[in-house]
N, C-alpha and C positions, 0 to 999 in steps of 0.2 A: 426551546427548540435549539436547534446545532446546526451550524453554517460551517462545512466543510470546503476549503479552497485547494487541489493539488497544484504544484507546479513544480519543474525543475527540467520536465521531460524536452526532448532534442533527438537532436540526429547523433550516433555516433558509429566509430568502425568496433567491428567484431573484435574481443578481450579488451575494451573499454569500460569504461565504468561512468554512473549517472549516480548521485543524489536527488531523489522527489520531497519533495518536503509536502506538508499538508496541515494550515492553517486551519483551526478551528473556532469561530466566534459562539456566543450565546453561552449554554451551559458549557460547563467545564469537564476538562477529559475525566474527572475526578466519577468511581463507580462506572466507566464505559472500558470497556476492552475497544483498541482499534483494529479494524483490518485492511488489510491493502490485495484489489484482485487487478483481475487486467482480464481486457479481452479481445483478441484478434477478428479481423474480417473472418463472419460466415463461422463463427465459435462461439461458445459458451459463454460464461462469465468465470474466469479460470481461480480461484484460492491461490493467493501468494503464499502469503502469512499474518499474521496478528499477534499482537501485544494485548496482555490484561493487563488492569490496573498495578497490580501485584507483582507484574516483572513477568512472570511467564512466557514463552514466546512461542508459537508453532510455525514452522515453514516447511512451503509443501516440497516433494520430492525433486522437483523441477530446478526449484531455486536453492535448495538445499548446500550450504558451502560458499553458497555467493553472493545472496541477499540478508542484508541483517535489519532488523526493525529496531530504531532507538525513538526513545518518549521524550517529552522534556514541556515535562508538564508547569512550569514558569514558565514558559510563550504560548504554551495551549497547542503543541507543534510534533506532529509524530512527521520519523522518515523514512523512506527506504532506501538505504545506501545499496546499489547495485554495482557490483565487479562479475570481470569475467564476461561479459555481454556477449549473447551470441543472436544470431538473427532469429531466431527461435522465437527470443523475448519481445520482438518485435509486436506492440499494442498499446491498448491506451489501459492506462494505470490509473486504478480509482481508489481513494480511501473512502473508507469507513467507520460506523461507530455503532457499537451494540451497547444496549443500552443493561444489561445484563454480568457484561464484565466478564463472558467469556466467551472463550476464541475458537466459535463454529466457523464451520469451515463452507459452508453453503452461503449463499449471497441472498435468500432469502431470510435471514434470521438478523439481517444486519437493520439500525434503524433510520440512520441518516446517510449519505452519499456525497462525494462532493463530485466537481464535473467529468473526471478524469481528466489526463495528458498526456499525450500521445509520445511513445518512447521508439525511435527508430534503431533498429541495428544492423550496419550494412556490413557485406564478405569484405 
């Protein structure tokens, strides 16, 4: 089993930038792709992006240019370094782990979750 923890999320002002980091205990990121979504009041559960094991990355059109996903698999610890913040992005930001090693883009294909963090971006 996989214990996923986010944290990093905060307030910030609009073209700020956040680092989320996201701990994972139990089995190792080794064979899992990660992903990271988010989701607003009264929304979906939105596709950020995700990392395979293999280095690959997808990022969705939203975050495209602004979001990057880095691994770092000696601490077991994926991130999402966010620039450019607009109020937009304003949600709570959940990692995950498929346990397949690759990077769907729907949040039912995912197999563990950690609690999400809530990412504010004010005008």
């Amino acid at each position: 089993q996989v214990r996923l923890v986010e944290s990093g999320g905060g307030l910030v002002q609009a073209g700020g930038s956040l680092r989320l980091s996201c701990g994972a205990s139990g089995r190792t990121f080794s064979g899992y792709a990660m992903g990271w979504f988010r989701q607003a009041p009264g929304k979906e559960r939105e596709f950020v992006g995700a990392r395979s094991e293999s280095g690959s990355s997808t990022m969705s059109d939203s975050v495209w240019g602004r979001f990057t996903i880095s691994r770092d698999s000696v601490k077991n610890t994926v991130y999402l370094q966010m620039n450019m913040l607009k109020p937009e992005d304003t949600a709570v930001y959940y990692c995950a782990a498929e346990l397949s090693d690759q990077r769907y883009t729907r949040p039912e294909s995912y197999d563990y979750w950690g609690q999400g963090t809530q990412v504010t971006v004010s005008s």
